[in-house]
N, C-alpha and C positions, 0 to 999 in steps of 0.2 A: 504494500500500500504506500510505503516512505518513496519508493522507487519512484512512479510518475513526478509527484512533487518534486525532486531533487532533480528531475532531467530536464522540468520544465524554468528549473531554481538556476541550472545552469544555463540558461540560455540567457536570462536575466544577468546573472554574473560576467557574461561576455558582452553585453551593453553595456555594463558599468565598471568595460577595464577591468575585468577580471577580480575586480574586489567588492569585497561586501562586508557591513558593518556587525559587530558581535550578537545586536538583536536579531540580525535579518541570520544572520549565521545559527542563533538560539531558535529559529521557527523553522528553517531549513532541517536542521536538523535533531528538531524535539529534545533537546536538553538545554537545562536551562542557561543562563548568562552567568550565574553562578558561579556552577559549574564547570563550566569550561571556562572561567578565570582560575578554578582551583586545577583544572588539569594544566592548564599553564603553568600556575605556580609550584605543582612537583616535578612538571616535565614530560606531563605525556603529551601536551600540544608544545610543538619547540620550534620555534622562531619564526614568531607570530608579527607579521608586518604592523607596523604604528605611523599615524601620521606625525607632522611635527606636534599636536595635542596629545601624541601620547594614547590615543585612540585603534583600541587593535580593529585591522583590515584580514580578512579571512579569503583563503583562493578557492576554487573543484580542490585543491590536490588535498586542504584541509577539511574538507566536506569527504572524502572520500579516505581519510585514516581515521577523521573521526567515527565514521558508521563502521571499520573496521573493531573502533574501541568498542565503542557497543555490542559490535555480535560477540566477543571477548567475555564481556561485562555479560550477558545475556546466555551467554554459556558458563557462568561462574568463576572466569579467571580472576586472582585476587587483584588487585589494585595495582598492590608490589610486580605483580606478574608482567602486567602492562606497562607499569613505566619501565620496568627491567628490559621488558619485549625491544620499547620504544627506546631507551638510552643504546638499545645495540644496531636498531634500527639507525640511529642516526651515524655509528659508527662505519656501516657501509656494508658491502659484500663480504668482507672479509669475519663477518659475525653472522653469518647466514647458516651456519652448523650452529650454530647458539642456539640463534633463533626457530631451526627447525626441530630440536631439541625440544627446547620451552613449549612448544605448538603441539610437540607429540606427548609429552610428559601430559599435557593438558588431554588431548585426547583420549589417553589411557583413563585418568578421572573419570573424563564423560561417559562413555565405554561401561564404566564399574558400574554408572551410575545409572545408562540406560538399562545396564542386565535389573538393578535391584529395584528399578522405577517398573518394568515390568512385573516384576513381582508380586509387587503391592497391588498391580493392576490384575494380576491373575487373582490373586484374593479377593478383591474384592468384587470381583464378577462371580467369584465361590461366593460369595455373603449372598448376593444379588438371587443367584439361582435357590439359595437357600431360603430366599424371604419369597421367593415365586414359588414356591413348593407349598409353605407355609398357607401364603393364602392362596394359592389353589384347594387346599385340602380344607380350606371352610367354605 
């Protein structure tokens, strides 16, 4: 659903020179302004264009690691994980064993997590058929 919006968000961003202001950046991409001054300030958004006021300007390539941090964040990686991801990130290719590392170490997680998530889901479709039995039988 975020996908339309942001392709339409870039077209927009190419009328105005490629840059766009922290609110329009906050509605672009549904987190808040907040937010993405605190991921600035640990360092998962890194170097963040400012006018001479000192006003940060946002590009596509910042619209496009932020929804990276997101599916991250939305698949449970810790905070630490991300800006760790991202400090090797900015270090270049040569941290790309790191990085695919951190990404599989996280998969593995996910993986434990989809087997035990099914689980639960087998259960409780057992309860299900158990309460269908139940009142069938009144």
């Amino acid at each position: 659903m975020e996908l339309p919006t942001i392709i339409s968000s870039f077209q927009r961003i190419t009328c105005l020179g490629g840059l766009i202001n922290i609110q329009r950046f906050a509605t672009l991409t549904n987190i808040s302004a907040h937010t993405i001054r605190y991921y600035e300030k640990i360092g998962v958004l890194k170097h963040i264009a400012r006018n001479a006021n000192g006003h940060r300007f946002f590009t596509s390539k910042d619209i496009d690691w932020i929804q990276f941090v997101k599916r991250l964040k939305k698949m449970g990686m810790p905070l630490d994980n991300i800006k760790l991801y991202a400090d090797l990130r900015e270090q270049g290719e040569s941290t790309a064993e790191q990085r695919k590392e951190l990404l599989q170490d996280h998969a593995v997680l996910l993986e434990e997590k989809i087997v035990l998530e099914a689980l639960h889901l087998k259960k409780i479709k057992e309860k299900i058929i158990y309460y269908e039995n139940v009142i069938n039988k009144n």
